[in-house]
N, CA, C and O atoms as a MOPAC input file, in Angstrom:
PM7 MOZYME 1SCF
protein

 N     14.39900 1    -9.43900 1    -9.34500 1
 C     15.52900 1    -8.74200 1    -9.90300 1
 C     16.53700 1    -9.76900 1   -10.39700 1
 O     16.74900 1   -10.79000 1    -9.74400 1
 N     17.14800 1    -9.51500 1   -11.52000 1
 C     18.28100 1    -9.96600 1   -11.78600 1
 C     19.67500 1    -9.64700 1   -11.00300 1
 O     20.15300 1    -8.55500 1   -10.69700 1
 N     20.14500 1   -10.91200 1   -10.79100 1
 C     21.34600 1   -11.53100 1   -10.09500 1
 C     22.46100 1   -12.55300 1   -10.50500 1
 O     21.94900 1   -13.65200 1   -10.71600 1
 N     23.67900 1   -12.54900 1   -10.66900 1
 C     24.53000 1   -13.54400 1   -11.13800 1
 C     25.00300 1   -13.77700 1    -9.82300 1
 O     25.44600 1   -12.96800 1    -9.00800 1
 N     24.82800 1   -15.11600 1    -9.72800 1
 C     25.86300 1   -16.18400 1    -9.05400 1
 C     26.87500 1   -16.37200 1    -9.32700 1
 O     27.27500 1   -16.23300 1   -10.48300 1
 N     27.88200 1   -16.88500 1    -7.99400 1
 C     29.06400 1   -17.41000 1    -8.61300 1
 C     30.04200 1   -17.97600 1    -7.56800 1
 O     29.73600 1   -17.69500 1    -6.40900 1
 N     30.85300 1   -18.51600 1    -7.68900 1
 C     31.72000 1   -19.12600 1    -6.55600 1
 C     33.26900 1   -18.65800 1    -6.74100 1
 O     33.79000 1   -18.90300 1    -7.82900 1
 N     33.93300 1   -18.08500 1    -5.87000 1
 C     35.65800 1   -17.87600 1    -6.26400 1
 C     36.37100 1   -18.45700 1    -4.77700 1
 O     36.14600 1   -18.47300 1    -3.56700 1
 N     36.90000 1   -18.69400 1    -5.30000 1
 C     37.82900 1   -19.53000 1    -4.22700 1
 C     38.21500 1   -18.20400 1    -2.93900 1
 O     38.29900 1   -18.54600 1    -1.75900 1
 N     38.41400 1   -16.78700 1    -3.33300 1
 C     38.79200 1   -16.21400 1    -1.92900 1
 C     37.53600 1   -15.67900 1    -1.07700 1
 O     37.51200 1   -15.48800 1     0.13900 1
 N     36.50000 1   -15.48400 1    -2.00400 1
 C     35.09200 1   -15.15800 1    -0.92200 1
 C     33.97900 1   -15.78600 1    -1.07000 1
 O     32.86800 1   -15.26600 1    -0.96600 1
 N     34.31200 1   -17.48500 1    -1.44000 1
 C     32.99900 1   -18.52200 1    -1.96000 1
 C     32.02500 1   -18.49900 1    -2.64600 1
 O     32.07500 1   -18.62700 1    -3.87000 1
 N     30.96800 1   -18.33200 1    -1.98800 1
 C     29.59900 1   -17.97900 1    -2.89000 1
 C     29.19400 1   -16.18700 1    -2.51500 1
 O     28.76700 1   -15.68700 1    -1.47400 1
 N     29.62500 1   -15.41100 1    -4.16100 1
 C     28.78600 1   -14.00600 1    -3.97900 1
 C     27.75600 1   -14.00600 1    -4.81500 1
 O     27.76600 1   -14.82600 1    -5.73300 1
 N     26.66700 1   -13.09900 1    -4.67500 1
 C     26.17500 1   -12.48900 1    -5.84900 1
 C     26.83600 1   -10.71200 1    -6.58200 1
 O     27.82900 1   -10.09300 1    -6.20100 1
 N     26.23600 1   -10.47700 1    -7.25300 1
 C     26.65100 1    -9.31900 1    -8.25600 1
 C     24.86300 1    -8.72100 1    -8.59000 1
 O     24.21100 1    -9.62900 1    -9.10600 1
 N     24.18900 1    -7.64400 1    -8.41900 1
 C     23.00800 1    -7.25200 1    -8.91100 1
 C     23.57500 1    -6.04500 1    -9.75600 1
 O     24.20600 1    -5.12900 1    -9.22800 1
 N     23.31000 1    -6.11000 1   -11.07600 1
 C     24.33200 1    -4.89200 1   -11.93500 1
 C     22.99600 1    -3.84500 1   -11.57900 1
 O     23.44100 1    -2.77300 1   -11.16900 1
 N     21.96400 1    -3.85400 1   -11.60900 1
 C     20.76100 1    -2.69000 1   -11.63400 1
 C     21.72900 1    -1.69800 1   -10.49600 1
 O     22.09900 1    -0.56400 1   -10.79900 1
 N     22.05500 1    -2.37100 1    -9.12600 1
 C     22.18900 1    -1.79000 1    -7.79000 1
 C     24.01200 1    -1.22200 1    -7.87300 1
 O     24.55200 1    -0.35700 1    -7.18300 1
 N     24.70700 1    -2.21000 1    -9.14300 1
 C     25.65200 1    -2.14600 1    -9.79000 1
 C     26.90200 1    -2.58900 1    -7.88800 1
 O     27.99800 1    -2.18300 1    -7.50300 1
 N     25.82200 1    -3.59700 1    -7.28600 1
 C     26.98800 1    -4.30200 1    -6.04900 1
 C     26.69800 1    -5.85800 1    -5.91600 1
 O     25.81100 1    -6.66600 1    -6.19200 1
 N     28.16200 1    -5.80500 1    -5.23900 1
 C     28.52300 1    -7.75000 1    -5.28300 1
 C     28.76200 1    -7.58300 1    -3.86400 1
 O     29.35000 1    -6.68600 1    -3.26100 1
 N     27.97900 1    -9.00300 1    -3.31300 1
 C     28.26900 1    -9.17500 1    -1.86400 1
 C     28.27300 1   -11.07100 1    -1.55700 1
 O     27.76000 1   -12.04400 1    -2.10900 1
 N     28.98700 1   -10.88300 1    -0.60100 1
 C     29.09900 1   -12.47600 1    -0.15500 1
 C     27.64700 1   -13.07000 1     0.10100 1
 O     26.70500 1   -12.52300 1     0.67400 1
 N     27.70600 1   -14.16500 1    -0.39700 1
 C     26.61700 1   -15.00800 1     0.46500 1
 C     26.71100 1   -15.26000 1     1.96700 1
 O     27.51200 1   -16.19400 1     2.00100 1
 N     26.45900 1   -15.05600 1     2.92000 1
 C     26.96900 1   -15.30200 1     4.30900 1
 C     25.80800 1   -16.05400 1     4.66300 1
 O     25.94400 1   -16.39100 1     5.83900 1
 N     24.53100 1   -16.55200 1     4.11100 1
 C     23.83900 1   -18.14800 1     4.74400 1
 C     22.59800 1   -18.37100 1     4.10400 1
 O     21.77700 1   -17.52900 1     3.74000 1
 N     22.56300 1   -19.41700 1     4.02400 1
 C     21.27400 1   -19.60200 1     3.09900 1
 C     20.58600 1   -21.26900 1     3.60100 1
 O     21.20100 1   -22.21700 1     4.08800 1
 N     19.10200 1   -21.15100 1     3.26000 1
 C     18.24300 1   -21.89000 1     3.48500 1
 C     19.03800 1   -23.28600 1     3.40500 1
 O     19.79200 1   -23.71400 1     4.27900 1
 N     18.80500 1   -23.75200 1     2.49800 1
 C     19.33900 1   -24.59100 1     1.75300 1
 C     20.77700 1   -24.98900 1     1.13500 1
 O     21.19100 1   -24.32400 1     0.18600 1
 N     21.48800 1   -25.96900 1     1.60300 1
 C     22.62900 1   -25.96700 1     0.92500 1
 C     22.89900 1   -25.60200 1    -0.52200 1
 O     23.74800 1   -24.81000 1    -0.93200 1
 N     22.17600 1   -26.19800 1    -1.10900 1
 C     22.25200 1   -25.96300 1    -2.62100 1
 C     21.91100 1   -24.72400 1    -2.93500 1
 O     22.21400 1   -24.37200 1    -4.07500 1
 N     21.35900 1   -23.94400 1    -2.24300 1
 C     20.70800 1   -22.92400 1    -2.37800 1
 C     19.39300 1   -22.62600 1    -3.20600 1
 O     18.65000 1   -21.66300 1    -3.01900 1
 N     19.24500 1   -23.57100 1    -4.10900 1
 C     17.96600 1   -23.15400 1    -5.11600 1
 C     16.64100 1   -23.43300 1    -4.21600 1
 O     16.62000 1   -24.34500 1    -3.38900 1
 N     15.45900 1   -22.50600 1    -4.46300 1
 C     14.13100 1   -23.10400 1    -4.02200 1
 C     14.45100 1   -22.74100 1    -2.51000 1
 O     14.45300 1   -23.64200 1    -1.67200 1
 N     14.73800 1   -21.34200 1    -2.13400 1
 C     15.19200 1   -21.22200 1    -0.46800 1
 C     15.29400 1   -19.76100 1    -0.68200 1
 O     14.93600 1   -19.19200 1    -1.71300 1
 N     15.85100 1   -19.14600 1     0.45000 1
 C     16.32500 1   -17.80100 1     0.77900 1
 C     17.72700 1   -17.60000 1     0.83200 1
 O     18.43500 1   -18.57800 1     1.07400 1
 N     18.09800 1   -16.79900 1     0.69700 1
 C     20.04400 1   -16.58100 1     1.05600 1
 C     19.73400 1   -15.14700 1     1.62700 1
 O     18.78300 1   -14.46000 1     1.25400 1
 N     20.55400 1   -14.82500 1     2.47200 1
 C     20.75300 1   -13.66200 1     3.30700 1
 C     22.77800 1   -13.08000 1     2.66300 1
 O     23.77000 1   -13.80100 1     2.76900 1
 N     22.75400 1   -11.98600 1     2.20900 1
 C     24.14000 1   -11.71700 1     1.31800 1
 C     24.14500 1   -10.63600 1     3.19600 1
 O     23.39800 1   -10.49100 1     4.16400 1
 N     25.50500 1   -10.15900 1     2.72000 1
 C     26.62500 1    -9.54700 1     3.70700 1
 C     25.90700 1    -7.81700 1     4.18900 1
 O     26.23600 1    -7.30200 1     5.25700 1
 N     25.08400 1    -7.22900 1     3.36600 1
 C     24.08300 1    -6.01500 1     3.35700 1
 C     23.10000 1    -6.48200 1     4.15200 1
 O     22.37700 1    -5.67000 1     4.73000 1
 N     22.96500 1    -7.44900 1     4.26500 1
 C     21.78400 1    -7.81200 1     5.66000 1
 C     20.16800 1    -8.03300 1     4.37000 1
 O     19.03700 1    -8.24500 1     4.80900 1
 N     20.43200 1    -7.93400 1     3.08900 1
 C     19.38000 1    -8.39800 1     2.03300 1
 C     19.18300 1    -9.92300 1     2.62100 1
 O     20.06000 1   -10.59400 1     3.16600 1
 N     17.62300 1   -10.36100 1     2.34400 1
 C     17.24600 1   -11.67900 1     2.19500 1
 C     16.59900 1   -11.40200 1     0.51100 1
 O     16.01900 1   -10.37500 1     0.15700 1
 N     16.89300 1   -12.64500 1    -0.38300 1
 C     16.47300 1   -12.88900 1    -1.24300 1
 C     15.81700 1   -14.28300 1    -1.67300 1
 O     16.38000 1   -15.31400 1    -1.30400 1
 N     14.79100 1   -14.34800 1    -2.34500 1
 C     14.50800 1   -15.92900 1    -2.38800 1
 C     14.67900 1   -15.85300 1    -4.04000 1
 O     14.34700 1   -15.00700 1    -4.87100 1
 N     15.44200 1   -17.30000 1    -4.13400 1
 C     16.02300 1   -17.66000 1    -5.24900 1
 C     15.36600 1   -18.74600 1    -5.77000 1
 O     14.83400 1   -19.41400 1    -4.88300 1
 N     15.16000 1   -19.28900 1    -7.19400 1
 C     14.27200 1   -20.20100 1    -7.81800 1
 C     14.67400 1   -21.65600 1    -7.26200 1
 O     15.72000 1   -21.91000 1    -6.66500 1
 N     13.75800 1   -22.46300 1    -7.53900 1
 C     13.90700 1   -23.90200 1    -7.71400 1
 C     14.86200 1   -24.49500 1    -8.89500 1
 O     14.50200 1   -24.51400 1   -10.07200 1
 N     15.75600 1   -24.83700 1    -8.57000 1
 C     17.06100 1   -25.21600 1   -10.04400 1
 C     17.50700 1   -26.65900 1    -9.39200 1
 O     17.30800 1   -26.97700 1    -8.22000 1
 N     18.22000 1   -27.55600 1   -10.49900 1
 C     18.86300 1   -28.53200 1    -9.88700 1
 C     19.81900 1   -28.31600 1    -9.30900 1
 O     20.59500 1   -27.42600 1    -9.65600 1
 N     20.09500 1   -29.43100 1    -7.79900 1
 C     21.22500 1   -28.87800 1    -7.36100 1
 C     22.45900 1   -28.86200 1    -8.20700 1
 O     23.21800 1   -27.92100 1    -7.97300 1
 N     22.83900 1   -29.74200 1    -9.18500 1
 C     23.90600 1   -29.54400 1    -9.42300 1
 C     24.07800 1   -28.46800 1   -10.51300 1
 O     25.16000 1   -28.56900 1   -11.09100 1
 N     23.19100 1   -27.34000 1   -10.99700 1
 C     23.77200 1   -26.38900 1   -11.93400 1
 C     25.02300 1   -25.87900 1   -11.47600 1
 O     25.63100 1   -25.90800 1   -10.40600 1
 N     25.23100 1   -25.38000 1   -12.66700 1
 C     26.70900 1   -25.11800 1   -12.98400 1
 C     26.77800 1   -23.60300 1   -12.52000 1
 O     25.77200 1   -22.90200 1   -12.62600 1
 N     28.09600 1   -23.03900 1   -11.94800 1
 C     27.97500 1   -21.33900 1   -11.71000 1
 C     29.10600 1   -21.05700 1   -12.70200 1
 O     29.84900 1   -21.87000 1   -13.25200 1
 N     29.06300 1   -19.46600 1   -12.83000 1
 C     28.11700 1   -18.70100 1   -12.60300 1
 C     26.98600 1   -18.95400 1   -13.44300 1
 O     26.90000 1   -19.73400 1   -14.39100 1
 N     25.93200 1   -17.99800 1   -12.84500 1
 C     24.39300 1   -18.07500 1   -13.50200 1
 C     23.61400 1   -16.97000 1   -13.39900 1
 O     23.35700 1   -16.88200 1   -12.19800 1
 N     23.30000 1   -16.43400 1   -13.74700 1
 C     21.92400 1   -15.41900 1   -13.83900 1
 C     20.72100 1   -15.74700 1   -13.59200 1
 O     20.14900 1   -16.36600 1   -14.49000 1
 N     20.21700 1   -15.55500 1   -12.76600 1
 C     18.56200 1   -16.08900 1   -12.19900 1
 C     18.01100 1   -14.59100 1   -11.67500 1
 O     18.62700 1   -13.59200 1   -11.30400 1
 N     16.55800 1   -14.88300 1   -11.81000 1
 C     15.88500 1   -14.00800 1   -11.30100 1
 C     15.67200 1   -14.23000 1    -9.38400 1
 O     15.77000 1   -15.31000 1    -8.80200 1
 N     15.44400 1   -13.20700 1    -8.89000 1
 C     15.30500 1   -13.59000 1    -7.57200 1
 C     14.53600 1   -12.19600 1    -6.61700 1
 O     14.60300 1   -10.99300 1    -6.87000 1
 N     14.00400 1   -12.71800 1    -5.76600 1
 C     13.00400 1   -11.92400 1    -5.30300 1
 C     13.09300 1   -11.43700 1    -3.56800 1
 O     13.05100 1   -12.16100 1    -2.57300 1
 N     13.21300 1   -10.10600 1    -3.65700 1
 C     13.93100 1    -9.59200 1    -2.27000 1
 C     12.95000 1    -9.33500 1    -1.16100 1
 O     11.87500 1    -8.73700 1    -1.15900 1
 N     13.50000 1    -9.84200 1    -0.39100 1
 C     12.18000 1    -9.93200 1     0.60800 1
 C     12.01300 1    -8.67600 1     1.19300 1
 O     12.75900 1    -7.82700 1     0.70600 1
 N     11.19200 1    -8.24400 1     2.18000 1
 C     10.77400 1    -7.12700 1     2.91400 1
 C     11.59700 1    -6.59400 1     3.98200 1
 O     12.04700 1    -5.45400 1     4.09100 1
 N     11.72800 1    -7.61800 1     4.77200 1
 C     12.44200 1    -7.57800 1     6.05600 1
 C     14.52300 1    -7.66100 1     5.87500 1
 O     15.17800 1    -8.08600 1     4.92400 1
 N     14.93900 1    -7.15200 1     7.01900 1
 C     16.68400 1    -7.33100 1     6.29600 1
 C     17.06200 1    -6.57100 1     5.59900 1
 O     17.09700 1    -6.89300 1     4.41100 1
 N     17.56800 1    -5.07700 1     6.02900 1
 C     18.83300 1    -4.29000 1     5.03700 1
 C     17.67600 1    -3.14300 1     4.62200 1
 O     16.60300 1    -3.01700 1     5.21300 1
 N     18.15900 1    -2.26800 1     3.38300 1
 C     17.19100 1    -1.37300 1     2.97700 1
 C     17.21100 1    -1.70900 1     1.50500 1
 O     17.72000 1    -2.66400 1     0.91800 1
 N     16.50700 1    -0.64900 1     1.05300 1
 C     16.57200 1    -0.87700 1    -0.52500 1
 C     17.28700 1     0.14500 1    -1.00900 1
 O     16.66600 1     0.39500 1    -2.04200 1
 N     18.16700 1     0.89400 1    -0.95700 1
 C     18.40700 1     1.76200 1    -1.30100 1
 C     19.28200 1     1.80500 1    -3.09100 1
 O     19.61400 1     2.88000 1    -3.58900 1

């Protein structure tokens, strides 16, 4: 699914999924950088996100793939 990244200074790293049309905090992820790992957002979703350099730039639009386990789909 499509997802935009992004960083704001009062709730750090969220995403935004417009399909589900909701934005939630990042609250922990694999990897610092986050690319090429999992992130777990504030809905209790795990998603695994692509391999990117660490230093891309936000925001960004990437595809990303929701795992099974963690939250519902609703």
């Amino acid at each position: 699914m499509k997802v935009m990244i992004r960083r704001s200074p009062e709730a750090g790293l969220s995403i935004y999924v417009p399909k589900k049309d909701l934005e939630e905090p990042i609250v922990e992820s694999e990897h610092e950088t986050l690319w090429g790992g999992w992130i777990r957002i504030a809905n209790g979703w795990v998603l695994d996100l692509p391999e990117m350099a660490s230093d891309t730039p936000l925001p960004i639009t990437v595809n990303a793939r929701k795992r099974g386990e963690g939250g519902d789909d609703r």
